[in-house]
N, C-alpha and C positions, 0 to 999 in steps of 0.2 A: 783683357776682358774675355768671359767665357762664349763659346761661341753660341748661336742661337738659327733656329729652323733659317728666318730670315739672313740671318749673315751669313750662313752656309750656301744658300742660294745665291745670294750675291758674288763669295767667291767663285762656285760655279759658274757662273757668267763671265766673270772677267777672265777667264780662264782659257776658253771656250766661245766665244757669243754666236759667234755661225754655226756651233754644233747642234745636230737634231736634239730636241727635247720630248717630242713627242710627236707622232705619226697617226690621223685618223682614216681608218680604211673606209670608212664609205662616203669620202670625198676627195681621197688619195690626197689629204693636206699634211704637208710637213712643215712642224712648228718648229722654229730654234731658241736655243736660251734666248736669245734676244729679245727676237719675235714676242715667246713670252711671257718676259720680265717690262716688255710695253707694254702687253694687254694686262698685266696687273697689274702696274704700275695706274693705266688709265681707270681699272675698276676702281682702286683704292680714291682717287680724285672725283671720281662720281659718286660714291658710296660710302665711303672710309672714314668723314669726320665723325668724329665722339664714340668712334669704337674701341679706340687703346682702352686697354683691361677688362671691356663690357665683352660679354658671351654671346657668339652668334650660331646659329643652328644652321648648318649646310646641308640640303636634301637638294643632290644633283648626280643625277648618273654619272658612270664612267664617262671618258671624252677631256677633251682641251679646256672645255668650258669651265668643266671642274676644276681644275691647277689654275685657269683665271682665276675664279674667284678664289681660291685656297690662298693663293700665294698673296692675291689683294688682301685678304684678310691680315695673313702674316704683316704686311704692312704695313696693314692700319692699326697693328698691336693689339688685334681682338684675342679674346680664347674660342676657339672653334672647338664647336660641338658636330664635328659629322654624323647623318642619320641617313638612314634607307632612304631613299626618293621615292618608294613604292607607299611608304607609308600614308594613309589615308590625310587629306589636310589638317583635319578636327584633329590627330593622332597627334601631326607635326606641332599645331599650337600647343596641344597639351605637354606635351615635351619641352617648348619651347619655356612654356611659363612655369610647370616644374624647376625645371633648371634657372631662372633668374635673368633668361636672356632678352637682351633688348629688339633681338631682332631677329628674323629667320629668312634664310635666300631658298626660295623654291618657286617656279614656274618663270625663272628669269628675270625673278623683279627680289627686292629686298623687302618685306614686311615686316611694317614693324610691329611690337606685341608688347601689350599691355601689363605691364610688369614694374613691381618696383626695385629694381635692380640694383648693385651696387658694385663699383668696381674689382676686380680680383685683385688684388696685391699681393698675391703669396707667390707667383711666381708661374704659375700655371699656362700653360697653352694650348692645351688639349684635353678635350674631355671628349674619354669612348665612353660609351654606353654598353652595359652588360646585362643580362638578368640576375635580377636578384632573386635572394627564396622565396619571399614573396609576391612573384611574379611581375614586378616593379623594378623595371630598368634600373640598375647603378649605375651613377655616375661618378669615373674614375678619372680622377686630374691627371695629367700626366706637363713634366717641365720641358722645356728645349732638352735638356742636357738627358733626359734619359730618353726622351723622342729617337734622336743620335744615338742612345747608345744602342738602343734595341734596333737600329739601322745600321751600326756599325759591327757588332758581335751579328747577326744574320750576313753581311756580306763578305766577313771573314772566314766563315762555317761552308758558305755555301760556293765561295770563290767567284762573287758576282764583282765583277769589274766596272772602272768607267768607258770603255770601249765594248761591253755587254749593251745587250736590247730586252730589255723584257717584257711582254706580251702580256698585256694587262688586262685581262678576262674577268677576275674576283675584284670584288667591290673594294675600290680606293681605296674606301670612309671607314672598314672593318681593319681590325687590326692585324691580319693579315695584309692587308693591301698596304698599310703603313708601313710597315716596316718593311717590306720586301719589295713595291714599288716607288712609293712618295717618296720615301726617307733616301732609298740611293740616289733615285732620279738629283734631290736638293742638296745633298750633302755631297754628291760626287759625280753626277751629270747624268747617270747609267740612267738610256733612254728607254721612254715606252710604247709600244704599239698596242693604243686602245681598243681595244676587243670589246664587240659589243654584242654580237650572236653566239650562244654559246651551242651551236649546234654540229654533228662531226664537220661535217661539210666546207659549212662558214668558215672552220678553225681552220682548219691543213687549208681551205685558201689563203685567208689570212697570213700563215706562218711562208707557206709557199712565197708568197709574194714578197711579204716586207721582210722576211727572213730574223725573227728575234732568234736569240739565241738561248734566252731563260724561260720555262713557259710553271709563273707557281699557279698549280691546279688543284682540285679538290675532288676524293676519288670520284665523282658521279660525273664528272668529265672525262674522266682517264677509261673507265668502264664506256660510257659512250662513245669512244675512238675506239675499243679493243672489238667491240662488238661490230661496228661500222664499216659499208666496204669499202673507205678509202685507203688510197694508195699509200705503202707504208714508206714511199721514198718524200711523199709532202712532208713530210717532219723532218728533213734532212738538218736544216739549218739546226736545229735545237741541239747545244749540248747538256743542260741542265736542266730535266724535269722533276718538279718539287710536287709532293701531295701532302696537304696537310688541313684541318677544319675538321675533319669525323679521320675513325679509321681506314687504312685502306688494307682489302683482303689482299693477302700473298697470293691469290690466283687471279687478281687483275695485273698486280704488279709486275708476276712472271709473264701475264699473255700479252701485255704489254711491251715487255722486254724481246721477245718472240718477235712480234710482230714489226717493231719499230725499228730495234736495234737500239732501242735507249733505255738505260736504268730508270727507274723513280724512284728519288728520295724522300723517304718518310722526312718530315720533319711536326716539329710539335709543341706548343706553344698556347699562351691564354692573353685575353686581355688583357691580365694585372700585371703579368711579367713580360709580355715579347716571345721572342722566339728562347725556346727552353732547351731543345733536344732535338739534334742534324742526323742524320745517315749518310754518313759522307760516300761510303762505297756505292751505295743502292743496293747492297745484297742483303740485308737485314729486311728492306722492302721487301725483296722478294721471296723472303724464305720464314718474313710475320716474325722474326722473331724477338724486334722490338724497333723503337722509334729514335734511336741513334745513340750520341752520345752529349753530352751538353755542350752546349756552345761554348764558344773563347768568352771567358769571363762572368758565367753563369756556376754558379755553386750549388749543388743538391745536399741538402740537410737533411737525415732520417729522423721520423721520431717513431710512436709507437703505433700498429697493428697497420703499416703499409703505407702510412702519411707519410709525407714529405715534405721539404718548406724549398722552396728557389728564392735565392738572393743571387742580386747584381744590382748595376748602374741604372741599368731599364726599368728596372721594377719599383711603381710608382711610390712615392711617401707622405704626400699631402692625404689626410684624413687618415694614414695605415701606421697603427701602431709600432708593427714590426720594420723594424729596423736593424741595417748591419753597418759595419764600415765600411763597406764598400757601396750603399746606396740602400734598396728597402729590401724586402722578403715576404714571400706570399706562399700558404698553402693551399695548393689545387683543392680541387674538390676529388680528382683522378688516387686509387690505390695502385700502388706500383711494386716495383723492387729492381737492381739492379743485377744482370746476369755476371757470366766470367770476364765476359770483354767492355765491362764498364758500360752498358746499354742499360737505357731505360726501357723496361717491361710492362706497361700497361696493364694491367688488372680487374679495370672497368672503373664507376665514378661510383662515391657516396651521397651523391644526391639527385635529385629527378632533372638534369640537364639534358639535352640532345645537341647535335650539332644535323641543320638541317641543310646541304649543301654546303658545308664552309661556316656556315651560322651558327651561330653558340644561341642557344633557345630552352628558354624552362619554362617548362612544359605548366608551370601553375600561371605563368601571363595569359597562355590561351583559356585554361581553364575560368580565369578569372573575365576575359572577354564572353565568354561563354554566358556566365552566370550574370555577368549584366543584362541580358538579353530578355527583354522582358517575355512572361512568359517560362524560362527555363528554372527549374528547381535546381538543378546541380548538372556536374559536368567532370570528366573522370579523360586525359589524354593521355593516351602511350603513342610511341612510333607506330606507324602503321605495319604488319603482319610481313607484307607483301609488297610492296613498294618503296624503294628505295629514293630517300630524303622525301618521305610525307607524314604522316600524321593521321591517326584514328582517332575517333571520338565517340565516347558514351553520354548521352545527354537525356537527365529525367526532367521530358517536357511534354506539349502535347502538338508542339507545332511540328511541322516537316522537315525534311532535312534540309530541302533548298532556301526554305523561307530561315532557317538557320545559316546559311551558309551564305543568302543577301543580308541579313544582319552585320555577319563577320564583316563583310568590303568595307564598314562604314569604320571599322574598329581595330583593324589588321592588314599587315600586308598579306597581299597574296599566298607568298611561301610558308605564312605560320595561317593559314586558314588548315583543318583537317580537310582530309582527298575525300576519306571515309567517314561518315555519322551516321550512331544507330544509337534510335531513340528508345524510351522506356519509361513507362508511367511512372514507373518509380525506382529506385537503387535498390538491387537485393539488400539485406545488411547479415551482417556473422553476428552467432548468438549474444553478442557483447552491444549489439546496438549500433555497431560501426558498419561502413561500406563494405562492403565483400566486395576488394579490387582484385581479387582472385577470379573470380567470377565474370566480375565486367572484363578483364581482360581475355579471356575465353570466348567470351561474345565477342569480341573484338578480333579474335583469330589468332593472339598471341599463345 
């Protein structure tokens, strides 16, 4: 029988059951496999009946409490839909009833939602969520068996061990966090110390103390340690520093290195396929000249004017036409090319995506919150100018910025509201009738 998220856990327990599983620093609590595989064990008995194959929506910060429920769910043979926890409630239902699902865990209780639902039977256990192009969340099935794989090609690439600790800072529920914490944590014990202050300070205590040894970051991290004046012996314990979610400049990576005495490995990766491409040396980090090379078992396919396709085991198939024999195939949206030492080169993307800390974000969801806004005629977002992982905004309306920007809390998390909005009676347009995004971008400082 092929193995699954839950029997992987399981064997990790029996393996191990006294081994830490997970560490929360602001109550100095240390969890073991045991410890738990009881507390989810006990969630699944209080929550769990008639979830096998129904869809449930998880909005839970980082912390212990998460892998309770995650792993209850596993049990109860639900498909789990992990989501931002920041997300507004009205946001979380809407998503929830989108998706078909019967039920959503958020503020420590399980709600249920009005839905007429029906079981999955295709084999499914995970559904991330991505931006679509029209600014409408996808949702992308994903099975056990490619869950594992895209946790087992990252832990080959990156040399993360079961006797590893990794420092768990980036959100669980993102696919980042999956594959590079949940997935080793269940498949092979490799424990985590929940990080939940992302600030320099908090971090080098945190790593000081419980001493992990992986720390996967995202440059707006890496940049606020390089700038910051902690001491550069707190990092001691770390041998593996990973940056991956947006680019990272070759002049954080080298002041980085400077400073610390540790490389950073680009790495680089999408929702639909996992982790794509390591830096296994860290000098490619540090010299920009690309984002590594592909993973153990990841295959780059060229086609024409700089596209690509990735195929492997990880790369989902439920709903995705493309297929190989070796599991599915996806083309990024990213233009690239491969240099003399088999590296992936980065090129920029073909369509209006951002990554905003770590976040994969298109940019037409905010636009489209925008223009629900009553009141607003239209609404035009780029990255902001000047500030690093935020957001500007052009908006022809006649309200304020602020009374735009209490609108957003009701519609948005936090991190996708714009920092900056400038208002305007009306959109310039170019002599063809269309928006002059030339223009509004200018006002905007781009």
């Amino acid at each position: 029988m092929n193995p699954t998220l839950r029997s992987a856990w399981e064997d990790t327990v029996r393996a191990a059951p006294g081994a830490t599983a997970l560490v929360e620093p602001a109550t100095a609590a240390v969890v073991t496999r045991a410890a738990l595989d009881a507390a989810a064990d006990a969630w699944r008995q209080a929550h769990g009946t008639g979830l096998a194959d129904r869809t449930v929506v998880l909005a839970e910060p980082n912390g212990p409490e998460w892998f309770r429920v995650f792993i209850g769910l596993l049990k109860s043979g639900a498909v789990i839909v992990p989501i931002d926890p920041g997300e507004p409630a009205a946001a979380q239902e809407a998503t929830a009833q989108r998706l078909g699902a019967v039920a959503r865990w958020s503020g420590g209780a399980l709600v249920p939602v009005a839905t007429r639902s029906r079981p999955a039977r295709d084999g499914r256990r995970l559904i991330k969520l991505t931006s679509g192009s029209t600014g409408v969340p996808r949702a992308l099935a994903f099975t056990d068996a490619q869950m594992l794989a895209d946790g087992r090609q990252v832990c080959a690439a990156m040399n993360i061990r079961t006797d590893d600790t990794n420092f768990g800072l980036i959100p669980f529920g993102h696919s980042y966090g999956l594959g590079n914490l949940v997935v080793p944590l269940l498949a092979q014990g490799t424990a985590i110390v929940c990080g939940t202050v992302a600030l320099p300070h908090a971090i080098v205590e945190t790593i000081a103390r419980w001493r992990p040894t992986v720390f996967p970051a995202v440059p707006a991290l890496l940049r606020a340690l390089v700038v910051s004046d902690v001491a550069p012996g707190r990092l001691a314990s770390l041998r593996t520093v990973i940056s991956a979610g947006a680019p990272l400049a070759a002049e954080i990576a080298e002041a980085f290195h400077v400073k610390f005495d540790r490389k950073v490995h680009s790495f680089y990766g999408s929702s639909e396929t996992g982790g794509i491409t390591y830096d296994q040396s860290g000098d490619a980090a540090r010299t920009g000249r690309s984002v590594g090379q592909p993973l153990p078992g990841v295959r780059l396919e060229w086609g024409r004017g700089r596209r690509f396709t990735v195929a492997s085991e990880a790369v989902y198939t439920l709903g995705n036409r493309r297929r190989t024999a070796g599991g599915g195939s996806y083309q990024p949206a990213d233009l690239a090319t491969l240099n003399a030492a088999g590296e992936l080169v980065l090129l920029g993307r073909s369509g209006r995506f951002v990554k905003i800390a770590g976040r994969r974000l298109n940019l037409a969801e905010v636009e489209r919150a925008l223009r629900a806004v009553p009141g607003v005629r239209d609404a035009f977002v780029v990255p902001h100018s000047a500030r690093v992982d935020a957001l500007a905004a052009a908006v022809a309306t006649d309200l304020a910025a602020d009374a735009l920007r209490t609108a957003l809390q009701e519609r948005l998390a936090p991190w996708k509201i714009p920092k900056r909005i400038v208002t305007f009676a009306t959109f310039p347009v170019t002599p063809r009738g269309k928006t002059d995004t030339r223009r509004l971008r200018g006002q905007l400082g781009e």
